[in-house]
Structure formats: structure tokens, C-alpha cells
C-alpha positions in Angstrom: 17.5 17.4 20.5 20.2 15.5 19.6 23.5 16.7 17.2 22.4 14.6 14.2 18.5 15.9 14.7 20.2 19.1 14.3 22.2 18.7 11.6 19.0 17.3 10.1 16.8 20.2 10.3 19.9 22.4 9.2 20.4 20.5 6.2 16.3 20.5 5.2 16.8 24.2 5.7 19.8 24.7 3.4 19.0 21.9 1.1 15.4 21.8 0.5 15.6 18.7 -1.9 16.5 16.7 1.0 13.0 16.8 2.1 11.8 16.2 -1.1 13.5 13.3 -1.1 12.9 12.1 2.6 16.6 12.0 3.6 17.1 11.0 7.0 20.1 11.1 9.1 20.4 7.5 10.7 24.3 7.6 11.9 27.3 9.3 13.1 30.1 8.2 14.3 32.5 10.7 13.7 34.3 9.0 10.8 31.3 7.3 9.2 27.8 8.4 8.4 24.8 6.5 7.2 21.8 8.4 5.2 18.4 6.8 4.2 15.6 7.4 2.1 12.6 5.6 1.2 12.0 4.4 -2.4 8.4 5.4 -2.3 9.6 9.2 -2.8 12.6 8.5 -4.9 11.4 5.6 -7.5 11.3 6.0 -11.7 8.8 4.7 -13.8 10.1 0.9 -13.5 9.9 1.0 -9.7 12.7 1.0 -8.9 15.2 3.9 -7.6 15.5 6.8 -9.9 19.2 7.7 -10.8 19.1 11.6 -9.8 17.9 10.4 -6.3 20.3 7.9 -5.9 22.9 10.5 -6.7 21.6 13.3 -4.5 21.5 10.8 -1.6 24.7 9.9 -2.1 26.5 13.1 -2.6 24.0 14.5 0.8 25.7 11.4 2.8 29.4 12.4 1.7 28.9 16.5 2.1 27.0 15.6 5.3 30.2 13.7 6.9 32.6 16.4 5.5 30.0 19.3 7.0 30.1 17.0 10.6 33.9 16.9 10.5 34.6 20.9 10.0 31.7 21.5 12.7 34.0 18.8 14.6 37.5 20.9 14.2 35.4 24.1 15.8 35.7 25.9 12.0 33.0 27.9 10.5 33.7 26.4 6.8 32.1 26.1 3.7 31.9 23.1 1.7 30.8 22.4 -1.9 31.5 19.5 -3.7 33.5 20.5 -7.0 33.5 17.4 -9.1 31.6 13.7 -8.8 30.8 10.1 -10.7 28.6 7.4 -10.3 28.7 3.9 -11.3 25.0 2.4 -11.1 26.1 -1.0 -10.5 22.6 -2.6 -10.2 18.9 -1.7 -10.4 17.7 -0.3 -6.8 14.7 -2.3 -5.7 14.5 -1.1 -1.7 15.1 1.9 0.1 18.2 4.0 -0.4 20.8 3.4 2.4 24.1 5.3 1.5 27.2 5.1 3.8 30.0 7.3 3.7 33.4 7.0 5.6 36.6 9.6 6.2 39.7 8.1 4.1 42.8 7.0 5.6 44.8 8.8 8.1 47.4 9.9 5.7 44.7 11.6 3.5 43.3 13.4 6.4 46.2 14.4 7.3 47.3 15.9 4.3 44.3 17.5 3.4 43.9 18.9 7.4 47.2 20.5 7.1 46.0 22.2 3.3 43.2 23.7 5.6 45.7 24.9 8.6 48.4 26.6 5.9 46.1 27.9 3.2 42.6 28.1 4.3 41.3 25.5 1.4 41.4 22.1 1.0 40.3 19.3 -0.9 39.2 15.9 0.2 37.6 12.8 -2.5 35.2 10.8 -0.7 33.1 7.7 -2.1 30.0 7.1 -1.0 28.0 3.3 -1.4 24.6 3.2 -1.6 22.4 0.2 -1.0 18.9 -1.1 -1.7 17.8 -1.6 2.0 14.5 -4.6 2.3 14.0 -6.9 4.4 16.3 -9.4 3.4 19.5 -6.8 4.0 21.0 -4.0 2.2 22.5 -4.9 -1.0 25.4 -2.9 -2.6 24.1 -0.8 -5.9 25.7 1.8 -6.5 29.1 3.7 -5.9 29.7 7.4 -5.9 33.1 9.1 -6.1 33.0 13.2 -5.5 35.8 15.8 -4.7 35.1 18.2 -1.9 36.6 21.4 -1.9 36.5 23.1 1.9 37.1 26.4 2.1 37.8 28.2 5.7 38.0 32.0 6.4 41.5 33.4 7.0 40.8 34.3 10.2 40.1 31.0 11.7 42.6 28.9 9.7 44.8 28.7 12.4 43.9 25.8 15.5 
């Protein structure tokens, strides 16, 4: 089995709305992650994606990457999300695709050494999600959320 089947199964476990909703790991890369999930389990009553799910895909693909990256440091973490925004920029007519990406080195940095010295720290991420068809993936909508990642004492030291 491979690391993101893993991480799959761990997240249906802990968050049992992601199977509601069909969420599927598709990519890793170690910066980057992509989630999908169909629109036949996440459309409103116009057909077209329903805001909630196009929120709690988006917000799975950003605590997802953070998740991967404090696996990826050898930590035993936790991590919640403490504050997030959407902008629906247009209706969602195809599957949900979100992609989410690490920031900059200079963020990463900062917020790495927050988690070495005090055990906590916290990261923004943005997350795009796209209405995935045939013809593409088309940008619709953009989340922004702050992550808060907390570490036990004992292990904030690498």
C-alpha cells in the first residue's frame, strides 16, 4: 500500500465526511497535493457543486499537505485549522479538483523554527479548487485558512 493509500484510509477514519463526500487523494509531492471529488456526491439543487463541499474539499486538501509535512519532519503533531475564507469565484459544473501548495521558503522557515522553539506554530495556506471535465479543470474557487500546529514538548526538538 502505498503512503498516500495510507494517508487515505487514515483520513476516512478520522474524518468521516471525507467519505461522504468521496475525497480521494490523487497527488503528493511533498510540497504540493491534489484532492478530488466527484460532483455526483457533492452537487446542490442547481447541479452544480454545493458550497459546503467545495469548502470541505478544500480545507481536506490544505490540512492534508500540512498533516503530510509534520509526518515528513518525523513529529507526532496535531493540526487544526483555526480560521478560513472562501471566495466562490464561479459556479462549479465538473468534479472538484483542489490543489494545495507549501508557501515560500521564508514562510516555512519561519513558521518551522516557531515549531522547533515553542512547540506551536502557525502556517496560512490557500487552497484552489477547480471544476475538472473533459475539456480541463477550470479555476472556481479560492480558499484561504490558517493552520495552527501544535507539537508535544517532548519532541519539539530535531
Amino acid at each position: 500500500m502505498t503512503r498516500l493509500a495510507r494517508f487515505q484510509e487514515r483520513i476516512n477514519t478520522l474524518i468521516p465526511l471525507t467519505r461522504s463526500l468521496g475525497v480521494t487523494l490523487t497527488a503528493f509531492s511533498g510540497r504540493d497535493i491534489e484532492v478530488h471529488a466527484p460532483l455526483s456526491l457533492n452537487h446542490n439543487h442547481q447541479g452544480t457543486g454545493f458550497g459546503g463541499s467545495i469548502y470541505a474539499v478544500a480545507v481536506t486538501a490544505a490540512w492534508s499537505l500540512l498533516e503530510l509535512w509534520v509526518e515528513d519532519q518525523g513529529l507526532e503533531g496535531e493540526v487544526v485549522i483555526q480560521s478560513g475564507a472562501i471566495d466562490y469565484g464561479q459556479p462549479l459544473s465538473g468534479d472538484l479538483l483542489a490543489r494545495c501548495s507549501l508557501p515560500g521558503a521564508e514562510d516555512m522557515q519561519r513558521f518551522e523554527r516557531s515549531v522547533d522553539r515553542r512547540g506551536i506554530g502557525r502556517l496560512c495556506l490557500e487552497s484552489t479548487v477547480y471544476s475538472q471535465d473533459a475539456a480541463g479543470a477550470t479555476p472556481a474557487a479560492t480558499f484561504s485558512g490558517r493552520f495552527v500546529v501544535t507539537v508535544p514538548r517532548s519532541q519539539d526538538q530535531r
